[in-house]
ZADO-1210 file (C-alpha; in nm, 4 decimals, padded with zeros to 6 digits):
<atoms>
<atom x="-02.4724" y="01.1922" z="00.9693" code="UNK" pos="1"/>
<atom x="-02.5461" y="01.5480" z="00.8915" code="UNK" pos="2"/>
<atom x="-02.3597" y="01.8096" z="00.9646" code="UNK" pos="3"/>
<atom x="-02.5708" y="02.1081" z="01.1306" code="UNK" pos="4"/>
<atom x="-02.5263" y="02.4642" z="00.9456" code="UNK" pos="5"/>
<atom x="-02.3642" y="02.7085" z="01.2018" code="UNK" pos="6"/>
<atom x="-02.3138" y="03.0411" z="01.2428" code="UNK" pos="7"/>
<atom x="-02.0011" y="03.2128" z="01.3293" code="UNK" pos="8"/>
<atom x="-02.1146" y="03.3128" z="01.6298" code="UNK" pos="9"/>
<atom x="-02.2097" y="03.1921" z="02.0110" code="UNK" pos="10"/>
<atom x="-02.4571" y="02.9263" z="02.0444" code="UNK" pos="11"/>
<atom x="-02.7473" y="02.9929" z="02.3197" code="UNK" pos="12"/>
<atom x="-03.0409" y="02.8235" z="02.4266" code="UNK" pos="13"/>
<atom x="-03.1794" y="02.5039" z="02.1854" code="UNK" pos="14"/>
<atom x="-02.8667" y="02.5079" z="01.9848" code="UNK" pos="15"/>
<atom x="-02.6353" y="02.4077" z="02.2865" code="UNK" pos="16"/>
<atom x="-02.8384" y="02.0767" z="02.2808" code="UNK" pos="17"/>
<atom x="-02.8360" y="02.0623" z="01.9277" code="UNK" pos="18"/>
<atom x="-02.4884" y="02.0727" z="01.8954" code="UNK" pos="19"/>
<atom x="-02.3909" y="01.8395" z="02.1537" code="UNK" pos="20"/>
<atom x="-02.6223" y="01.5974" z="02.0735" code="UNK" pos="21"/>
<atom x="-02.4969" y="01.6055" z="01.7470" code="UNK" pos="22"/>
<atom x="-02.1224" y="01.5816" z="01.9084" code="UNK" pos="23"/>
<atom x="-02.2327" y="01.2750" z="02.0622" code="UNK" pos="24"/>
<atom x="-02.3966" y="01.0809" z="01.8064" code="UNK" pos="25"/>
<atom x="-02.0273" y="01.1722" z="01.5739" code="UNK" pos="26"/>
<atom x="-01.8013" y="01.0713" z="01.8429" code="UNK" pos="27"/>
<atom x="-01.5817" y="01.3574" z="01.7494" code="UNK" pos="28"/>
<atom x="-01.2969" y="01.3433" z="01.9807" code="UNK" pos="29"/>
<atom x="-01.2747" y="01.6689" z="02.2142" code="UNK" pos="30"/>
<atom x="-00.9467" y="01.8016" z="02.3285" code="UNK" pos="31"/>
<atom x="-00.9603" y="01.9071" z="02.7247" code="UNK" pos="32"/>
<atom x="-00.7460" y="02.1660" z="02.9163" code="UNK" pos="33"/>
<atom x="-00.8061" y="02.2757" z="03.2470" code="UNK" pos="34"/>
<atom x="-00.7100" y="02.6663" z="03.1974" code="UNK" pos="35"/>
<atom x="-00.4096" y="02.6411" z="03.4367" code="UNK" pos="36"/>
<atom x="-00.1647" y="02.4455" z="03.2437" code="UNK" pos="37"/>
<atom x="-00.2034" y="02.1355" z="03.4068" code="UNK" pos="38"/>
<atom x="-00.3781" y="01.9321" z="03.2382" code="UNK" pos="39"/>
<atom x="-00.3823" y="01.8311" z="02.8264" code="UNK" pos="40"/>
<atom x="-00.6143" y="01.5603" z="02.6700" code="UNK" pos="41"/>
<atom x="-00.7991" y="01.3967" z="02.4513" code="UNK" pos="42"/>
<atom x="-01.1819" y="01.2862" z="02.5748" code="UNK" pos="43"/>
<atom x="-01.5347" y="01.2034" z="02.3842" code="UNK" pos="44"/>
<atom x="-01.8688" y="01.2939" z="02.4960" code="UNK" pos="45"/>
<atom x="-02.0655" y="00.9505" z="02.5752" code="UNK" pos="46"/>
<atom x="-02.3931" y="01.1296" z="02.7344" code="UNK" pos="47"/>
<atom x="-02.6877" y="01.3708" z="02.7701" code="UNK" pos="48"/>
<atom x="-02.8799" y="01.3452" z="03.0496" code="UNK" pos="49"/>
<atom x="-03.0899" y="01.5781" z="03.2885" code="UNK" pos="50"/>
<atom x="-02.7830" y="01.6730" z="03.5233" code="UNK" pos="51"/>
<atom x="-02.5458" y="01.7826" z="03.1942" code="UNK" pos="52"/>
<atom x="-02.3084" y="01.6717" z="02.9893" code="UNK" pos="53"/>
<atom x="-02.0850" y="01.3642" z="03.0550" code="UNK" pos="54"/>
<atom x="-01.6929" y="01.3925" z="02.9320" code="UNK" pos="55"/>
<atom x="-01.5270" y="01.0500" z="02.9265" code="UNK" pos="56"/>
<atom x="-01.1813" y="01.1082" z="02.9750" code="UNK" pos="57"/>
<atom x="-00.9321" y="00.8868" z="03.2180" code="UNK" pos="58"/>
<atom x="-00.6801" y="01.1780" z="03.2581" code="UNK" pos="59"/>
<atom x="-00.9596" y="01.4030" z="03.4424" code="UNK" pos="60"/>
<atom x="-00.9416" y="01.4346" z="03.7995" code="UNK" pos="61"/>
<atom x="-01.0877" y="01.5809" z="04.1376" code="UNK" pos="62"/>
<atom x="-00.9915" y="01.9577" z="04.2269" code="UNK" pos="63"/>
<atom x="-01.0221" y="02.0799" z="03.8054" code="UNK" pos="64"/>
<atom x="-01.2536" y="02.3957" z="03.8610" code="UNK" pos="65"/>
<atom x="-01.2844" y="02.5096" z="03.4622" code="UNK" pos="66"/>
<atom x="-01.2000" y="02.2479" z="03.1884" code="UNK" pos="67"/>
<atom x="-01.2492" y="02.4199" z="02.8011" code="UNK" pos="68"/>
<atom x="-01.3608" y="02.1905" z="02.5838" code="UNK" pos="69"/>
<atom x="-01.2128" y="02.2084" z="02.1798" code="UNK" pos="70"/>
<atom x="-01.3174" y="02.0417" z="01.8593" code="UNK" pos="71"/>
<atom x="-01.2361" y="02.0749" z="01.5670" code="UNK" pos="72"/>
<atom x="-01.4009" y="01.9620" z="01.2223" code="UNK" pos="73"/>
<atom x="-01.2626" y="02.0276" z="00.8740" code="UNK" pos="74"/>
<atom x="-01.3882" y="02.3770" z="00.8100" code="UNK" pos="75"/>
<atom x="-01.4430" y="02.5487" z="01.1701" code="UNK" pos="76"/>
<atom x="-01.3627" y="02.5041" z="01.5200" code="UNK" pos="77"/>
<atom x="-01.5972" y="02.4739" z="01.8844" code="UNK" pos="78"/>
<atom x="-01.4664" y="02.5614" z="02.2114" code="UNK" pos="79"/>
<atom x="-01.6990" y="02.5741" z="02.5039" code="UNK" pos="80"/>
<atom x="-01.5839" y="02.5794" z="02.8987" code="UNK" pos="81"/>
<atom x="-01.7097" y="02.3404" z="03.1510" code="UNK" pos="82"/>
<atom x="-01.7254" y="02.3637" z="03.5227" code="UNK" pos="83"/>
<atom x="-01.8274" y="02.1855" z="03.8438" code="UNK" pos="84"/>
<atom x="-01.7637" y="01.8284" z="03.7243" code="UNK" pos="85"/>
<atom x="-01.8182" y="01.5061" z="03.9237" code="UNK" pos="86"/>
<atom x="-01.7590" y="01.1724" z="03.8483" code="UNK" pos="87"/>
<atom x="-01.9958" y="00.9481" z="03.7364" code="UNK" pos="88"/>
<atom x="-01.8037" y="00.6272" z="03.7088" code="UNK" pos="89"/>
<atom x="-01.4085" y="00.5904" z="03.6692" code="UNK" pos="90"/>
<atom x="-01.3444" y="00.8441" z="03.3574" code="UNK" pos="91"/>
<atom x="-01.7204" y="00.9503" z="03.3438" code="UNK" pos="92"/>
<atom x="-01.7374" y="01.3009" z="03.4319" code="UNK" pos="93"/>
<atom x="-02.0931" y="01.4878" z="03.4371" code="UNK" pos="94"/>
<atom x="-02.0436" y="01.8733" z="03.4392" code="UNK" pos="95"/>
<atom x="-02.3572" y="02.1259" z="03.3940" code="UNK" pos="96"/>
<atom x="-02.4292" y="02.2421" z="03.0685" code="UNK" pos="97"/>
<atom x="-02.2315" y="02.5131" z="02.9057" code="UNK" pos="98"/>
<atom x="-02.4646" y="02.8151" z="02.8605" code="UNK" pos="99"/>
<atom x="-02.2770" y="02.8717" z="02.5166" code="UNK" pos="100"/>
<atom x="-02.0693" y="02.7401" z="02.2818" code="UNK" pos="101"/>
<atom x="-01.8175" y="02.9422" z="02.0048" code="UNK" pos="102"/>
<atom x="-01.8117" y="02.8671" z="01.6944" code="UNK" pos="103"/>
<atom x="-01.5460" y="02.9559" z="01.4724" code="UNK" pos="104"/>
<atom x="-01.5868" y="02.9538" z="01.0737" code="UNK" pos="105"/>
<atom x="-01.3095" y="02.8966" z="00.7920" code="UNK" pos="106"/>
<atom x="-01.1139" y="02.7074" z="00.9713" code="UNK" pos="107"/>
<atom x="-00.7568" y="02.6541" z="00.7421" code="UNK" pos="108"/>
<atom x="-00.5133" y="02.4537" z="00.9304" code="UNK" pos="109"/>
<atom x="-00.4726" y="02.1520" z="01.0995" code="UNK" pos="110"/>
<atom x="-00.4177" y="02.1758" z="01.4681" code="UNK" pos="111"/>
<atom x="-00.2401" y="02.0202" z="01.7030" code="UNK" pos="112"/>
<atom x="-00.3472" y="01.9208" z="02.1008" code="UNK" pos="113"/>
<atom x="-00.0494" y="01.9232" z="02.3235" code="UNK" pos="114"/>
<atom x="00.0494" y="01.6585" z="02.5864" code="UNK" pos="115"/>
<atom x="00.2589" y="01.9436" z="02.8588" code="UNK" pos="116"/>
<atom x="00.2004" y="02.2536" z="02.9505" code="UNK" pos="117"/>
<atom x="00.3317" y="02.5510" z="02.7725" code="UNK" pos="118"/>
<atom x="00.2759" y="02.9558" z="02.8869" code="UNK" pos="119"/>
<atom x="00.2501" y="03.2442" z="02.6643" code="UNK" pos="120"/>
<atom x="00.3408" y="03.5865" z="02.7575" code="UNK" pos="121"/>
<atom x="00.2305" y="03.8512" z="02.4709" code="UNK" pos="122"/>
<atom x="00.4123" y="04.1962" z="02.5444" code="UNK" pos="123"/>
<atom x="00.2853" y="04.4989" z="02.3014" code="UNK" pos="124"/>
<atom x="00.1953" y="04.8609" z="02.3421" code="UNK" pos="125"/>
<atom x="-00.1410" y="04.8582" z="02.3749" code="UNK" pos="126"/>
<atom x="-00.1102" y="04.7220" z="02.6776" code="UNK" pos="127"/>
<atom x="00.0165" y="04.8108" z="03.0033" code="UNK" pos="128"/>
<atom x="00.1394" y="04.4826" z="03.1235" code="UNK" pos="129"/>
<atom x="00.1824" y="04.1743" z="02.9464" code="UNK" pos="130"/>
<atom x="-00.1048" y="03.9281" z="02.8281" code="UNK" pos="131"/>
<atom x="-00.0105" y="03.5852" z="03.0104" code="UNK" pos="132"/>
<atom x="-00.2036" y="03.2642" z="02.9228" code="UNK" pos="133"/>
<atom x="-00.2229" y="02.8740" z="02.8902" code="UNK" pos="134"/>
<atom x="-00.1017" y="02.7507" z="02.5144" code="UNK" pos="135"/>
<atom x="-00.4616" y="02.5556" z="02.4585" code="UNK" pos="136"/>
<atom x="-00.3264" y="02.4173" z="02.0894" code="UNK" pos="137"/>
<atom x="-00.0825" y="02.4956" z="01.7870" code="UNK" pos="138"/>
<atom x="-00.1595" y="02.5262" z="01.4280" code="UNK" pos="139"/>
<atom x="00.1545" y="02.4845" z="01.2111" code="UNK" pos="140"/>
<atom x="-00.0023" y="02.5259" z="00.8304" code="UNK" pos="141"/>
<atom x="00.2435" y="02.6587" z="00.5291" code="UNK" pos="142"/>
<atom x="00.4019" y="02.9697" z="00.6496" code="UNK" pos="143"/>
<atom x="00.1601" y="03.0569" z="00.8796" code="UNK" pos="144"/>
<atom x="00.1368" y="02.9076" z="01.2586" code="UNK" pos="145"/>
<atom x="-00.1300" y="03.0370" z="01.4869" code="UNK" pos="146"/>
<atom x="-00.1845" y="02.9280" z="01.9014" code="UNK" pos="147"/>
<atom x="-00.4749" y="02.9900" z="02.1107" code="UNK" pos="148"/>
<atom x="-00.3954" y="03.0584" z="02.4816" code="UNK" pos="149"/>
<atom x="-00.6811" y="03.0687" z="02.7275" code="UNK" pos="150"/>
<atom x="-00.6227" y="03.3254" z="02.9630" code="UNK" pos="151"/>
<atom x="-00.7555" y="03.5133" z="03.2942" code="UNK" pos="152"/>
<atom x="-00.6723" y="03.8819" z="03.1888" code="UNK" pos="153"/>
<atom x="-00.9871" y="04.0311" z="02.9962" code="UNK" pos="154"/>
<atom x="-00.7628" y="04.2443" z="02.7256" code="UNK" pos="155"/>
<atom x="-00.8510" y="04.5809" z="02.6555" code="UNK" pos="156"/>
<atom x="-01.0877" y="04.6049" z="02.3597" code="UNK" pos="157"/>
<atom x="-01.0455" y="04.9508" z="02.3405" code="UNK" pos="158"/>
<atom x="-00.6550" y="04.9789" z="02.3167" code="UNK" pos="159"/>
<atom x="-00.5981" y="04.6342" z="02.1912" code="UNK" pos="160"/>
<atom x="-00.7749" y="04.5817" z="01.8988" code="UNK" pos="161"/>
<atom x="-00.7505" y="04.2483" z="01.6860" code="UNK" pos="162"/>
<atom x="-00.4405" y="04.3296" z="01.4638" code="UNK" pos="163"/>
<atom x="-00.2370" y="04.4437" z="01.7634" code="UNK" pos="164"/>
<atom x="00.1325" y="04.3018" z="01.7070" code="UNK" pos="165"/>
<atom x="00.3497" y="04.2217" z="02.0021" code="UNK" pos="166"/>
<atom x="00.6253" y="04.0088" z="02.1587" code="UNK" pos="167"/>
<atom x="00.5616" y="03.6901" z="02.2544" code="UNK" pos="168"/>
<atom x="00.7410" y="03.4379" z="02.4411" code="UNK" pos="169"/>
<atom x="00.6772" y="03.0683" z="02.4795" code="UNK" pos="170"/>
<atom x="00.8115" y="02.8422" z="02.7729" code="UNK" pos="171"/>
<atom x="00.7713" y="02.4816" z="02.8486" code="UNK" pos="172"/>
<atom x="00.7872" y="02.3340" z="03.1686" code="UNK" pos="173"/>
<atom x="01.1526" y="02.1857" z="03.1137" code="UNK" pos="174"/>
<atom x="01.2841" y="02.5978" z="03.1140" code="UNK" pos="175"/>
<atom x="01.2991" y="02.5819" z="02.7016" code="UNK" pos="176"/>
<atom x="01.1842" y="02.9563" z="02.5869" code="UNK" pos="177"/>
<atom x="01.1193" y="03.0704" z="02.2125" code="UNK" pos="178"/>
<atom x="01.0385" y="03.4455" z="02.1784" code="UNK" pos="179"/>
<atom x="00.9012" y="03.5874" z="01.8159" code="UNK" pos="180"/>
<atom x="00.6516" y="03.8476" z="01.6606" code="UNK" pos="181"/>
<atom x="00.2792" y="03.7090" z="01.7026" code="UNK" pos="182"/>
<atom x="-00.0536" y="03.9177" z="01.5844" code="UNK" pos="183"/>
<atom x="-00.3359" y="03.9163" z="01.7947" code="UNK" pos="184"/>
<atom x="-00.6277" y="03.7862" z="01.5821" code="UNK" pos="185"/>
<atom x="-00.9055" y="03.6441" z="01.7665" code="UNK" pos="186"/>
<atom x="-01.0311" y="03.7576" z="02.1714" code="UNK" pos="187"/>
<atom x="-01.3749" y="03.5214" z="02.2734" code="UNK" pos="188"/>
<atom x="-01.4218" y="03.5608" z="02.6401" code="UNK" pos="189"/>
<atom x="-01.5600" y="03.2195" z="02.7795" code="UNK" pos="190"/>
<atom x="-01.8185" y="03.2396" z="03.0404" code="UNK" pos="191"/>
<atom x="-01.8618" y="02.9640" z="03.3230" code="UNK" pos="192"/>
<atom x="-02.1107" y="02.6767" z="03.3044" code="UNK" pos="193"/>
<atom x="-02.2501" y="02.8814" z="03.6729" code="UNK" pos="194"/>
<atom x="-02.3907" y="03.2289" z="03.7350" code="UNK" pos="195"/>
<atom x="-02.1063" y="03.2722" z="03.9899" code="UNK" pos="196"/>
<atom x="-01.7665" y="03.3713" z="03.9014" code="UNK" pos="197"/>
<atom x="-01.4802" y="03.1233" z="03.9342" code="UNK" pos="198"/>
<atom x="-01.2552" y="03.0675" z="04.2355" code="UNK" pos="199"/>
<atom x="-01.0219" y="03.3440" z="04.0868" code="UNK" pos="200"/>
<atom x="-01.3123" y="03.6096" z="04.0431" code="UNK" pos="201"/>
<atom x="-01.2562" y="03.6684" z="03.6913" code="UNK" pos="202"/>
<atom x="-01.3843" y="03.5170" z="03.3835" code="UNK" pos="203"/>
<atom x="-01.1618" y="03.3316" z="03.0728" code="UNK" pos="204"/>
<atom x="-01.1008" y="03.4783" z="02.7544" code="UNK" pos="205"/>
<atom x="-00.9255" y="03.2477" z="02.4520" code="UNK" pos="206"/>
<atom x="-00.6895" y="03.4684" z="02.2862" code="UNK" pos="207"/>
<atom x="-00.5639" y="03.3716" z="01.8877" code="UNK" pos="208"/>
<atom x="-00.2008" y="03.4385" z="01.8024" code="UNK" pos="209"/>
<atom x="-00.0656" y="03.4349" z="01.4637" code="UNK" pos="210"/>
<atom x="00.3392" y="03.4349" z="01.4387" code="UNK" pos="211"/>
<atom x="00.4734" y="03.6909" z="01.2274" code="UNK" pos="212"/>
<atom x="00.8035" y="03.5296" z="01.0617" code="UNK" pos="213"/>
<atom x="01.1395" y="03.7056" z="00.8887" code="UNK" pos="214"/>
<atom x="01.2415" y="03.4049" z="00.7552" code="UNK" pos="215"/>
<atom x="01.1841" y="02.9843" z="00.7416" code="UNK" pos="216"/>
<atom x="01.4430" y="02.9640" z="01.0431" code="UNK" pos="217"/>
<atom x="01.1923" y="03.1235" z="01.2753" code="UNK" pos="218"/>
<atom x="00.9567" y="02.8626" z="01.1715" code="UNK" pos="219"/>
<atom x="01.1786" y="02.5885" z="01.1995" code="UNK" pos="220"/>
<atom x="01.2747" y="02.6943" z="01.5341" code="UNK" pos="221"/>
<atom x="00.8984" y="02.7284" z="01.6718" code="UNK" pos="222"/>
<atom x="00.8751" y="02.3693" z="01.5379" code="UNK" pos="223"/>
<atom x="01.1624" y="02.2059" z="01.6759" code="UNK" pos="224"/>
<atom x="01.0007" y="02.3836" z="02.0337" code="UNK" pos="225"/>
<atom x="00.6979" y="02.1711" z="02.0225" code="UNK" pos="226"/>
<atom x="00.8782" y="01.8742" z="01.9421" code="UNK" pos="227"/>
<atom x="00.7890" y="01.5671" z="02.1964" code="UNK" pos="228"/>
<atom x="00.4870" y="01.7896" z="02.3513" code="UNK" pos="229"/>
<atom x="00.2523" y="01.7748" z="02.0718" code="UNK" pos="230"/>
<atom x="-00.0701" y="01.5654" z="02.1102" code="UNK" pos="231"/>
<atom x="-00.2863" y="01.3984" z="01.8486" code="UNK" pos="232"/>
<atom x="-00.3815" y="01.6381" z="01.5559" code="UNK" pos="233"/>
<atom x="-00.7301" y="01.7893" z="01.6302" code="UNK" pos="234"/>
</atoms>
């Protein structure tokens, strides 16, 4: 199968289709979270049709109102968001068609999906209040590891600028906390599927983190954290 050529930017219009259609005929597995920690896993697309796209995925269920979507192939990653799904047939789920899709170019690392929830909280001084988010997935490459964290509060462009350093502090949902340096490298806000907002008023933006480490320790610590809550490798 061929591999389209894309750009490092958003994908509109005809190349939505293209892509997914292409996603579909791959079978490229798709890692799902629902943008409010609830919900981690692994899914395929299995359809096109008039009505949208259809995610089959057993873990989905009723009351989800924005699921992002992530895939990742050798040299880039895709993350659209999907809204307004209904089931089809038991682990069918038909949502409307994402009105863009980000692309993301020289990709390095291998990531990781994650079966639990985990919440980032990114404290600098570019900003008046922390940055607070849902830990979407973990890269942990050499002596660099990166997260993205999808997240409600639209950060300042203005003040925080990609290279912004901060505080950031991990927790899981057993009360386990790990606190470290992390850069702010990547800010993509994510529209919804719909021309109306979602239920919160506010629209999604996927943050990148990379950690900034003093020593292996710090590493070794952040690994041992996501022990036993890390998902298939993406």
């Amino acid at each position: 199968m061929v591999v389209p050529e894309l750009e490092a930017a958003p994908l509109t219009g005809t190349a939505v289709y293209e892509y997914l259609l292409y996603l579909q005929a791959s079978g490229g597995a798709v890692a799902l979270s629902d943008l409010r920690g609830k919900l981690h896993c692994m899914g395929r697309l299995s359809r096109l049709s008039r009505q949208g796209v259809t995610i089959f995925c057993r873990d989905l269920h009723e009351g989800v109102p924005e699921i992002l979507v992530a895939h990742y192939e050798p040299n880039r990653s895709v993350h659209f968001l999907l809204s307004q799904g209904r089931e089809e047939e038991p682990g069918s789920w038909c949502f409307p068609y994402p009105p863009s899709i980000q692309v993301r170019q020289e990709r390095r690392h291998l990531r990781y999906t994650l079966s639990a929830a985990v919440l980032a909280s990114w404290s600098s001084s570019c900003s008046a209040e922390a940055i607070r988010g849902d830990v979407v997935d973990i890269g942990l490459g050499g002596f660099l590891a990166s997260i993205y964290v999808s997240s409600e509060q639209l950060v300042d462009t203005v003040s925080c600028r990609e290279g912004a350093r901060g505080v950031v502090t991990l927790r899981r949902d057993d009360g386990r906390e790990w606190v470290g340096e992390a850069e702010l490298r990547r800010r993509v806000p994510l529209a919804p599927p719909s021309e109306e907002k979602n239920e919160t008023g506010s629209e999604f933006v996927l943050l990148g983190f990379a950690f900034q480490f003093e020593d292996s320790s710090a590493l070794n610590d952040l690994t041992d954290f996501f022990q036993g809550i890390l998902g298939p490798i993406a």
